[in-house]
C-alpha positions as CSV (number, residue, x, y, z in Angstrom):
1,X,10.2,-36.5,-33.4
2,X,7.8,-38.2,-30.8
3,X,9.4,-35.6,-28.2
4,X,8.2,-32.8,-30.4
5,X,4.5,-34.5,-30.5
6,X,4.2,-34.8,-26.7
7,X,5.1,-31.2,-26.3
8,X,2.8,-29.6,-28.5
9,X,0.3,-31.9,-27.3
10,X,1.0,-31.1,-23.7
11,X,1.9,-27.5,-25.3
12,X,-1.2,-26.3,-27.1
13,X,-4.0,-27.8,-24.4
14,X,-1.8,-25.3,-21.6
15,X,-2.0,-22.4,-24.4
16,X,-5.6,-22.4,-24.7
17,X,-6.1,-22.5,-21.1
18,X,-3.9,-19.9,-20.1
19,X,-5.4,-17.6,-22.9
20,X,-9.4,-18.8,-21.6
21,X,-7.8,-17.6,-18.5
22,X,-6.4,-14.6,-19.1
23,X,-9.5,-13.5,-20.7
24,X,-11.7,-14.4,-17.5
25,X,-9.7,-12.6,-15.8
26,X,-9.6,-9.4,-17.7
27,X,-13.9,-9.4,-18.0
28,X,-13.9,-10.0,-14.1
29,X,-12.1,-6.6,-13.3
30,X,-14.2,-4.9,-16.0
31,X,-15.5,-1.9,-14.7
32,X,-18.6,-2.8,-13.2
33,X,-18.0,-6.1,-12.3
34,X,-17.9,-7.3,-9.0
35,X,-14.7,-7.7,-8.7
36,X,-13.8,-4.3,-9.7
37,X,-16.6,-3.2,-7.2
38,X,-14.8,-4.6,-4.4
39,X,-11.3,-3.4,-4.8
40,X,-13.3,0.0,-5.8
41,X,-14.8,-0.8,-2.4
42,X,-11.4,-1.6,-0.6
43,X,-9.8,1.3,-1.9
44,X,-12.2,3.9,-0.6
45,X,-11.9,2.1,2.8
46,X,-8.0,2.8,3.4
47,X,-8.9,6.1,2.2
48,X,-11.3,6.6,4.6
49,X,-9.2,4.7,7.5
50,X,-6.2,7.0,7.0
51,X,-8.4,10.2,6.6
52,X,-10.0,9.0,10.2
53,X,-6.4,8.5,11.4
54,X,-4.7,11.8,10.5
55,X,-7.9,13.2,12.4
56,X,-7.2,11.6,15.1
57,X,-3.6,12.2,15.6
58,X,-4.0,16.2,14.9
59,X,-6.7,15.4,18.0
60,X,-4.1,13.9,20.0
61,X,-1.5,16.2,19.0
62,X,-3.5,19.6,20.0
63,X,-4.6,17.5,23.4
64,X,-0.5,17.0,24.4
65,X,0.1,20.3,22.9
66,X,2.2,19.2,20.4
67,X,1.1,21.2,17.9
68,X,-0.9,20.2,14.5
69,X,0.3,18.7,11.6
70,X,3.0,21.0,9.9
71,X,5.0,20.4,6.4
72,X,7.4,17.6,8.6
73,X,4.4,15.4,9.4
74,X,2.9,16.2,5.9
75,X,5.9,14.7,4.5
76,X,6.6,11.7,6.7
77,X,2.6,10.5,6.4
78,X,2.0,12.6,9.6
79,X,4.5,11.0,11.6
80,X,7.2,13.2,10.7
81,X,7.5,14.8,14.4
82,X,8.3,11.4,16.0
83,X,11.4,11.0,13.5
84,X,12.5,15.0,14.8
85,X,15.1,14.2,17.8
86,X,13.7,16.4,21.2
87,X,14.8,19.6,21.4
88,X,17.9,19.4,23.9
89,X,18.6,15.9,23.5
90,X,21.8,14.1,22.3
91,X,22.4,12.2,19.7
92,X,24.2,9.7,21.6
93,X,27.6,10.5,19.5
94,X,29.3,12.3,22.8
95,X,28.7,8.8,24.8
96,X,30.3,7.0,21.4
97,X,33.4,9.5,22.1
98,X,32.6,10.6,18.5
């Protein structure tokens, strides 16, 4: 019986914090919180980062002549071209004898 005591007293003090806790959390990220602000904030930065980035490699693509973009670097997150082997290279399988 005094086993039982000692856990709900330890029991019930951890419940009500975990539920305070939960709740603080939930009105932080509340729209219009700060919180929410900043990963609003955060998110629009890697948006813009990667939007900066594909500019720049269709840059350095059309500078080496590579070509830009194309539905293989759409679909690879614009790296698609480095994942094609070269035109005229081997795939190593006549040096493995296979």
């Amino acid at each position: 019986m005094s086993r039982r005591l000692v856990l709900v007293a330890v029991g019930v003090p951890l419940g009500v914090l975990a539920v305070r806790g939960a709740a603080a959390l939930a009105e932080r990220m509340e729209p219009g919180s700060t919180a929410h602000q900043l990963l609003e904030m955060a998110g629009q930065l890697v948006a813009d980062v990667r939007a900066a980035m594909r500019e720049r490699e269709q840059e350095l693509r059309s500078a080496l002549g590579l070509g830009v973009g194309g539905a293989a670097a759409d679909t690879a997150g614009g790296y698609g071209a480095a994942l094609e082997p070269h035109p005229g290279a081997d795939d190593g399988a006549q040096r493995m004898g296979g």
